[in-house]
C-alpha positions in Angstrom: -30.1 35.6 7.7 -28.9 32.8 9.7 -24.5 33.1 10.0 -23.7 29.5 9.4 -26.1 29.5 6.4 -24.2 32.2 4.9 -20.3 31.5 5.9 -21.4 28.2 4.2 -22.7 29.3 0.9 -19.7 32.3 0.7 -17.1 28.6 1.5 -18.8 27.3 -1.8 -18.4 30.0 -3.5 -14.5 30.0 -3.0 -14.6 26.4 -3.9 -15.8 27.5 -6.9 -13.8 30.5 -7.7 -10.5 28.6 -6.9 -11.6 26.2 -9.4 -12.3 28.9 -12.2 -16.1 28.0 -12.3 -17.9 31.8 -12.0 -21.0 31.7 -13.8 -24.5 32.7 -13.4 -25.5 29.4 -12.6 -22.7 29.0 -9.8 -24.1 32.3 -8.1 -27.7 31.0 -8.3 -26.2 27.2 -6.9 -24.6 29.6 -3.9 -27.6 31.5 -3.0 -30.0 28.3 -2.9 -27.8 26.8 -0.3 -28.0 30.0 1.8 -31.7 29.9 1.4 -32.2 26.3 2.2 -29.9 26.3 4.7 -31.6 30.0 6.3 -34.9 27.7 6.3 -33.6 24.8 8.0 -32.4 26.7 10.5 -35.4 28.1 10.9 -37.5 25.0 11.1 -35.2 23.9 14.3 -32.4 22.2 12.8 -28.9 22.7 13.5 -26.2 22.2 11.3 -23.0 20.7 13.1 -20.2 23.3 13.8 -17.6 20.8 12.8 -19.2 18.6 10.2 -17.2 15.2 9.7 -15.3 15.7 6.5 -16.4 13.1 4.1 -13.3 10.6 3.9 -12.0 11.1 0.0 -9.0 8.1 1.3 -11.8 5.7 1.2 -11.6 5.9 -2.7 -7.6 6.2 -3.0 -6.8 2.9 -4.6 -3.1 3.8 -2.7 -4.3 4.6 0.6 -6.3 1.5 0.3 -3.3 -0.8 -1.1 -1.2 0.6 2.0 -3.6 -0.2 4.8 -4.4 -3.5 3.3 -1.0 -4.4 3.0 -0.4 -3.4 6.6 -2.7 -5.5 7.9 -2.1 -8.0 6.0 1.5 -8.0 7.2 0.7 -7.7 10.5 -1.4 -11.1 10.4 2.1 -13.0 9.1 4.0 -11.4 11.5 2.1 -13.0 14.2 2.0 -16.4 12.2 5.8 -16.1 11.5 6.9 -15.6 15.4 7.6 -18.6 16.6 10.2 -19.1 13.4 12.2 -16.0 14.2 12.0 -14.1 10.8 9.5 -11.1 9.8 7.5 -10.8 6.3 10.3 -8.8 4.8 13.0 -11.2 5.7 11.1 -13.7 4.8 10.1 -12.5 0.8 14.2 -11.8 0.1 14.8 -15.4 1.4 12.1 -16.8 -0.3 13.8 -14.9 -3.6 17.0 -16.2 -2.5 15.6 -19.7 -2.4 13.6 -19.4 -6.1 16.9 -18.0 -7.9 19.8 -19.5 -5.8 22.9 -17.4 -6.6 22.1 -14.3 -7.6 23.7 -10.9 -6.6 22.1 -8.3 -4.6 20.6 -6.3 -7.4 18.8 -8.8 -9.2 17.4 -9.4 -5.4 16.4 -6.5 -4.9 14.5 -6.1 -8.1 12.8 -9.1 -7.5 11.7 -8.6 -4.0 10.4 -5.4 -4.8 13.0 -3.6 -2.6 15.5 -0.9 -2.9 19.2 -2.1 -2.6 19.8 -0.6 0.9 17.0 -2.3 2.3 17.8 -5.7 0.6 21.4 -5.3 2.3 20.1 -4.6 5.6 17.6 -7.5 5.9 20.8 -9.7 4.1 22.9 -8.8 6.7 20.3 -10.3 9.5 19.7 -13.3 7.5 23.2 -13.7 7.1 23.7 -13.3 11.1 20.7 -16.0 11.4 22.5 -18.6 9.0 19.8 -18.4 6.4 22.2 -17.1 4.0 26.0 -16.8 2.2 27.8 -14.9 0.5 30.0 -16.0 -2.1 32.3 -14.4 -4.2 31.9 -14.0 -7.9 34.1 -15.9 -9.8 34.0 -13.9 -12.9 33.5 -10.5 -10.6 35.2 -10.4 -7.3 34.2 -7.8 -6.1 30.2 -8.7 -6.3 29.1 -11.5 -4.3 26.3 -14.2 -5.3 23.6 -14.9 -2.6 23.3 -18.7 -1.5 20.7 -20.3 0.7 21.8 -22.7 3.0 20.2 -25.8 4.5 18.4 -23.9 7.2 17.2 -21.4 5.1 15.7 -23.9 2.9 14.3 -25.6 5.9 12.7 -22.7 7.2 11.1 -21.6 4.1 9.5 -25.2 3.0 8.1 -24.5 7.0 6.6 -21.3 6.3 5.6 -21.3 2.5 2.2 -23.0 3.9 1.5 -20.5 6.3 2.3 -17.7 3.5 0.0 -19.6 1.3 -3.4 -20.1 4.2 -2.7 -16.2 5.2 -3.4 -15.0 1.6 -6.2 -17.7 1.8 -7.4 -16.8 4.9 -7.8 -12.5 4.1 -9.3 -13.3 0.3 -11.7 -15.4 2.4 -15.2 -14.7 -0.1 -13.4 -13.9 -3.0 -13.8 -16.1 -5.9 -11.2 -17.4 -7.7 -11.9 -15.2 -11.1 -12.1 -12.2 -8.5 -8.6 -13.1 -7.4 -7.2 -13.4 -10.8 -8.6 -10.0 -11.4 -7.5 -8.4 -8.4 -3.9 -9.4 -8.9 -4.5 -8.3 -12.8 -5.4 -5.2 -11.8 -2.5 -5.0 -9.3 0.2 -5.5 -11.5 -1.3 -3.0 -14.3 -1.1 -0.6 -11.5 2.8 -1.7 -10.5 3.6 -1.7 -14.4 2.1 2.4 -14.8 3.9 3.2 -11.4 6.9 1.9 -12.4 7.1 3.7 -15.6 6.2 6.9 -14.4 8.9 6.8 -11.7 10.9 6.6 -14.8 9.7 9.3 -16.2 10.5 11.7 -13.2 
């Protein structure tokens, strides 16, 4: 009986064991893939010693989200070097600019960032004079987030090239597929977010 044959049917067998699926049919399943496998081998053919693991990421709607975002940032990035500011600066300013005068949190929240990050990229945005900070006048010791003039200035610049970027990678994709896409998106955000509650 050919090695491989067997060391393969006896790896499908643990599968199955580990899984709690030991019946008559799964020993029958086990020992036709030894046969087949002893014939094959028989008839010339050679099974790989280190067969290519099928790639199970390919279906991860996560894995999938991540690279796509990646690249997707990395094509802005290029777009956005000759203004000095990254994709990450750029969504908290663009924030900024929608809601002038809001304080970190609510920032933070609606960048989609968590609250050390948001005070990092403030900081360089801040350093750039694309932002102030103001003090509360009902709260002094939070501060409210202004844009200033150059802010603004940069972002009615770069709000186009946001816009042809997204155009540009959903090149194919209907309209209705897009409304879909972003459907689905945030019904995935929305079960995300309240299981993270939940831990």
């Amino acid at each position: 009986m050919n090695k491989q044959a067997l060391w393969t049917g006896l790896l499908v067998f643990v599968a199955f064991r580990d899984a709690g699926i030991i019946t008559t049919l799964t020993i029958l399943v086990v020992l036709n893939i030894i046969v087949i496998l002893t014939i094959l081998s028989g008839k010339g053919y050679k099974m790989p010693l280190h067969p290519k693991p099928s790639n199970a990421l390919q279906h991860s709607a996560g894995f999938n989200l991540g690279v796509t975002y990646r690249k997707l940032s990395q094509l802005f990035t290029s777009r956005l070097k000759p203004y000095d500011i990254t994709p990450e600066q750029w969504i908290v300013l663009y924030c900024i600019g929608e809601n002038n005068g809001m304080i970190q949190k609510d920032i933070a929240e609606l960048a989609g960032k968590d609250r050390p990050t948001t005070t990092r990229i403030m900081d360089v945005l801040e350093a750039k004079g694309f932002i102030i900070r103001k003090k509360g006048k009902t709260d002094r010791r939070s501060f409210l987030i202004h844009m200033t003039a150059a802010g603004q200035e940069l972002i009615k610049q770069t709000v186009p090239i946001e816009s042809q970027t997204v155009e540009d990678a959903a090149h194919g994709i209907t309209s209705q597929e897009y409304n879909l896409l972003l459907s689905l998106l945030m019904r995935i955000n929305e079960n995300v977010d309240r299981l993270i509650d939940q831990e």
